[in-house]
C-alpha positions in Angstrom: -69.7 -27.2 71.8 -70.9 -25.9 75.4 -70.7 -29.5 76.8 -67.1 -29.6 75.6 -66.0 -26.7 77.4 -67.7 -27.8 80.4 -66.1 -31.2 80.8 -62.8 -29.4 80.1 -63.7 -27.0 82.9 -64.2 -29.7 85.2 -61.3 -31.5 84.2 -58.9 -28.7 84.6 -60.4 -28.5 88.3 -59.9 -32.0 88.9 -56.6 -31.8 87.8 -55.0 -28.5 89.1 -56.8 -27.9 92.4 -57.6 -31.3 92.9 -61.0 -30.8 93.8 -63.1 -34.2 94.2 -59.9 -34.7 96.5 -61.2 -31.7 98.6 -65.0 -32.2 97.7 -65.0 -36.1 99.3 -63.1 -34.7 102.4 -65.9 -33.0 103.4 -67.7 -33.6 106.5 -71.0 -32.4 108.2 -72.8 -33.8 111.6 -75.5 -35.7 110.2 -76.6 -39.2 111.8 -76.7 -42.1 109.1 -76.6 -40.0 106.1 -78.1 -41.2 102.6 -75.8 -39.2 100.9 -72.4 -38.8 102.2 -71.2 -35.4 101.8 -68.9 -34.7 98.5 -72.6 -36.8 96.9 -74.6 -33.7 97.9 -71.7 -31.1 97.6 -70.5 -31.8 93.9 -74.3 -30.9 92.1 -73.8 -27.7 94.1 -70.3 -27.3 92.8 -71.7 -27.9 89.2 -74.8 -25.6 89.5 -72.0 -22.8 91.0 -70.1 -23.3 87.9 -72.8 -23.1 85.4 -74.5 -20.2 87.3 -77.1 -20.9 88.2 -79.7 -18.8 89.7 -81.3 -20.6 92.3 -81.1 -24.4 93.8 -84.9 -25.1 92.7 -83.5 -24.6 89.2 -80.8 -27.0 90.1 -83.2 -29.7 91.3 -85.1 -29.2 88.1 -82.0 -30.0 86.5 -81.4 -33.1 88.4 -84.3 -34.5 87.7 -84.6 -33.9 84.1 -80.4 -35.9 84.5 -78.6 -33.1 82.7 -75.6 -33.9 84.7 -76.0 -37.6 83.6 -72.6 -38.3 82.1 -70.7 -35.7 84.9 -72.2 -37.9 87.8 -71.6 -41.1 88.9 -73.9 -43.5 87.2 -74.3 -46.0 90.4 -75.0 -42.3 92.4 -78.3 -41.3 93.2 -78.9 -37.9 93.4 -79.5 -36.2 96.6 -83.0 -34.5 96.7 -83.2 -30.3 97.4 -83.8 -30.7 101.3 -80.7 -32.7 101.7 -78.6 -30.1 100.1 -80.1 -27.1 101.7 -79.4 -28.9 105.4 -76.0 -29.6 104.3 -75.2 -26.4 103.2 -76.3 -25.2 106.5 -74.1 -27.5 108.5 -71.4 -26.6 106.5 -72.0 -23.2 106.9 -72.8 -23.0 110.5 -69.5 -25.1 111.1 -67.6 -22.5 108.7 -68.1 -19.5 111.3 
């Protein structure tokens, strides 16, 4: 019953503040990125939705492809280091 109100969650995101609209507009500085940006930003937007504590809990997460049917399947998913440095672009761009 959880997973249902989660993909309603993210649904009603997508749909009212149009969010993978706003999440794939995002840009940082980096040279010949793997990952473009909305790839590293949306497991982040996911792990800030489901509260979780920290990102090494997230990674675990990833790995062990509990967001498989959320993500893309033809996306790869970034590693931790990627979305740490991205998070501090964004961040350091933000001030």
């Amino acid at each position: 019953m959880r997973k249902n109100y989660f993909i309603k969650l993210i649904n009603y995101t997508k749909n009212v503040y149009n969010i993978d609209r706003g999440i794939n507009k995002l840009t940082d500085g980096r040279v010949n990125p793997t990952y473009n940006t909305g790839q590293v930003i949306l497991p982040l937007f996911f792990g800030f939705l489901l509260r979780i504590k920290s990102m090494n809990v997230l990674n675990c997460m990833l790995k062990e492809n509990e967001f498989k049917n959320i993500l893309r399947k033809s996306a790869k998913v970034p590693q931790l280091d990627t979305m740490r440095d991205v998070v501090k672009i964004i961040t350091y761009w933000a001030l």
